[in-house]
C-alpha positions as CSV (number, residue, x, y, z in Angstrom):
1,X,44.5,-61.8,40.8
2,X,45.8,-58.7,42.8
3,X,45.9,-58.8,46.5
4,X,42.9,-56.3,47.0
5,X,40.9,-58.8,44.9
6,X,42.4,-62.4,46.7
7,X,41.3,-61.0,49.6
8,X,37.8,-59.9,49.2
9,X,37.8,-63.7,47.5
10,X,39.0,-64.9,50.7
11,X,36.6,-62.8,52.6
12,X,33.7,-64.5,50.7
13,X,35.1,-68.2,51.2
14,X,35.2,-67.4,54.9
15,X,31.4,-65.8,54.6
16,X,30.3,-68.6,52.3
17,X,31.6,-71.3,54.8
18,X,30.0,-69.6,57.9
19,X,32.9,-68.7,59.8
20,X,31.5,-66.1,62.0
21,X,34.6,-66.5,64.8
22,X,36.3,-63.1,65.5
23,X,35.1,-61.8,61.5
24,X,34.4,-58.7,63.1
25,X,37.5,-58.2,64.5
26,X,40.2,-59.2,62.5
27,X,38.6,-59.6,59.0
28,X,36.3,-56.7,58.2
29,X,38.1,-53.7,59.4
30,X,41.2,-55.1,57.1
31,X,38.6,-55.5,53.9
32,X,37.4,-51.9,55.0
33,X,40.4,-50.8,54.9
34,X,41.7,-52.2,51.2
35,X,38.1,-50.4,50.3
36,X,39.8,-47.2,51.5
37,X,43.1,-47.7,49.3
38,X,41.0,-48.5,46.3
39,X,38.8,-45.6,47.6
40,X,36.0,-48.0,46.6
41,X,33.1,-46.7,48.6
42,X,31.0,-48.7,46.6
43,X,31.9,-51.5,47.8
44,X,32.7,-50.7,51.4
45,X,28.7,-50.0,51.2
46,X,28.4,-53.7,50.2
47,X,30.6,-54.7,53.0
48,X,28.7,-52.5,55.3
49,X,25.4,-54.3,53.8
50,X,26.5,-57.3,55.1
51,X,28.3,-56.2,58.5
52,X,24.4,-55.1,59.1
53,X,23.4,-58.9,57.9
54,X,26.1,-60.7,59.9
55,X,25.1,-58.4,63.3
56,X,29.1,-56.5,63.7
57,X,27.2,-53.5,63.4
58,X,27.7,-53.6,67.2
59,X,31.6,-53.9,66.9
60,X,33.1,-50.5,68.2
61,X,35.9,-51.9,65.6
62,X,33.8,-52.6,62.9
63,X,32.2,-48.9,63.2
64,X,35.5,-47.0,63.5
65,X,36.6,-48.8,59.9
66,X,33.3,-48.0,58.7
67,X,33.9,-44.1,59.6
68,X,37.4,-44.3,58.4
69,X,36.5,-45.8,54.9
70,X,33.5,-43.5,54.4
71,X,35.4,-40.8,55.1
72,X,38.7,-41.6,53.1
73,X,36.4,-42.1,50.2
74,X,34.6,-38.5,50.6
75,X,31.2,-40.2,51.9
76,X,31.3,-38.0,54.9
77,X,27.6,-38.1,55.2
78,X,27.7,-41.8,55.4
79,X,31.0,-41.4,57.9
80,X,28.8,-39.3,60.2
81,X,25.4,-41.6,60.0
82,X,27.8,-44.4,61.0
83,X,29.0,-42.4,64.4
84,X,25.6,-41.5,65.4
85,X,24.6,-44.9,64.7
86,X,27.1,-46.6,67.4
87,X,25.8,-47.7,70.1
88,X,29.7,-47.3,71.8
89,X,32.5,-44.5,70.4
90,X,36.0,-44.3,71.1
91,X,38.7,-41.4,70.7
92,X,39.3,-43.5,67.4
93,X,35.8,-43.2,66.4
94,X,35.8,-39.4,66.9
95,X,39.4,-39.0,65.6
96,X,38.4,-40.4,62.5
97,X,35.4,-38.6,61.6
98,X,37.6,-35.3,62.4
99,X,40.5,-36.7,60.1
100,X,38.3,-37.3,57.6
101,X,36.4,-33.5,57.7
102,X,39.3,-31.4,57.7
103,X,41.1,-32.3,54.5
104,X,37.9,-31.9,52.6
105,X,37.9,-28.5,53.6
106,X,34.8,-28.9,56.3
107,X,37.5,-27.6,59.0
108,X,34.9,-25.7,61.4
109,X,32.6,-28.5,60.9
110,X,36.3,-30.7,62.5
111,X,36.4,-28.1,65.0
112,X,32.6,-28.5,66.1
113,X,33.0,-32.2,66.5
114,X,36.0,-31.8,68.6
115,X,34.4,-28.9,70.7
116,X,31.5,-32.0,70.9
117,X,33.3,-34.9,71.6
118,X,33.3,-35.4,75.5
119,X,29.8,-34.2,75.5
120,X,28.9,-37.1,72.3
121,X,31.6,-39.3,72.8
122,X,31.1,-40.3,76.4
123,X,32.8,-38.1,78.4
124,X,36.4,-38.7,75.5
125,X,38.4,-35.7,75.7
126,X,40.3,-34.8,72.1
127,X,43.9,-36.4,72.4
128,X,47.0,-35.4,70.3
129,X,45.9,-37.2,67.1
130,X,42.3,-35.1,67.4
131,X,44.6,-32.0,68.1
132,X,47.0,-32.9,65.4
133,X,43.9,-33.4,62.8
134,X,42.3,-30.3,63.1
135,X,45.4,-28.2,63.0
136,X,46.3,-29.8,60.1
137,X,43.3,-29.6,58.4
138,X,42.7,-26.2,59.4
139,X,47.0,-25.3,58.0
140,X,46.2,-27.5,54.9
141,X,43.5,-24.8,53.8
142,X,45.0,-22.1,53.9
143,X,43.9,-20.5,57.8
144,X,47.1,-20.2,59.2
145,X,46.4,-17.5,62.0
146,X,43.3,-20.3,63.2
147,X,46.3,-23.2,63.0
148,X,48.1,-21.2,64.9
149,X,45.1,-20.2,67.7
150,X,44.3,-23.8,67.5
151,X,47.7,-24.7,68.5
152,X,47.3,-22.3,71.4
153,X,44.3,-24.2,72.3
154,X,46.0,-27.2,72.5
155,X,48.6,-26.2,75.1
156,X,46.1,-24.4,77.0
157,X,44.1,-27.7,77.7
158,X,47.0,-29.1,78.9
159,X,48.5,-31.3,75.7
160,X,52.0,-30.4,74.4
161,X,52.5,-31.1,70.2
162,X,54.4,-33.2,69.3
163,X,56.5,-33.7,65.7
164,X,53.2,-35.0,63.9
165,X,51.1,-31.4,65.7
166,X,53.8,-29.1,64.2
167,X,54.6,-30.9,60.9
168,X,50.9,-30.5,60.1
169,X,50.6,-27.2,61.4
């Protein structure tokens, strides 16, 4: 037995024996997260089944690992349902549905959600990893000059890159 598959075992001995202390927390983001490296959306929508059935659909922690694995996986539709679903985002939550747009090539779609986050996310402003996302998205697909006005952007609302920004870019 591989370690992905010991611990989704371990995950269902914990379920099986009702142990619902801090699960949200500490145990499904991790098991969303091995979803991601097996890019097993499949299952991450079983897990998300039962994050529903066990009530963490309220975990702000929970969601963001829901976004992330969606989104790694190329179920950016499902990444997106997920964010408007929360009933509480974070920069996370909105970092991670941008990081997970712009590598698939949906770039402006990146740049409209980080145009949108302090109006959806609660009055969040991008950071350096939003920044950092989109330029590298935007670099990654070939629209260098936008990289480059996007960078621009950055310093003009007052955030500096740093070596991640540039290494992207």
């Amino acid at each position: 037995m591989g370690f992905f598959d010991e611990a989704l075992w371990l995950l269902e001995q914990l379920l099986c024996e009702g142990v619902r202390v801090r699960l949200d927390f500490f145990v499904f983001p991790v098991v969303l997260k091995i979803c991601c490296g097996q890019c097993d959306v499949e299952l991450g929508g079983q897990l998300h089944g039962r994050v529903l059935k066990q009530g963490f659909v309220e975990s702000v922690y929970v969601g963001n690992a829901l976004i992330d694995m969606y989104g790694k996986c190329g179920s950016l539709g499902e990444a997106k349902k997920v964010l408007e679903g929360m009933p509480q985002t974070d920069c996370v939550s909105w970092n991670s549905i941008i990081s997970s747009c712009a590598p698939n090539g949906l770039v402006y779609e990146a740049l409209d959600l980080l145009k949108n986050m302090p109006a959806g996310g609660g009055g969040l402003a991008p950071n350096i990893v939003s920044w950092s996302a989109l330029i590298g998205g935007f670099a990654h697909n070939g629209y260098d000059v936008e990289s480059v006005e996007l960078l621009a952007g950055m310093v003009g609302a007052g955030m500096g890159p740093n070596a991640r920004t540039l290494a992207n870019g």
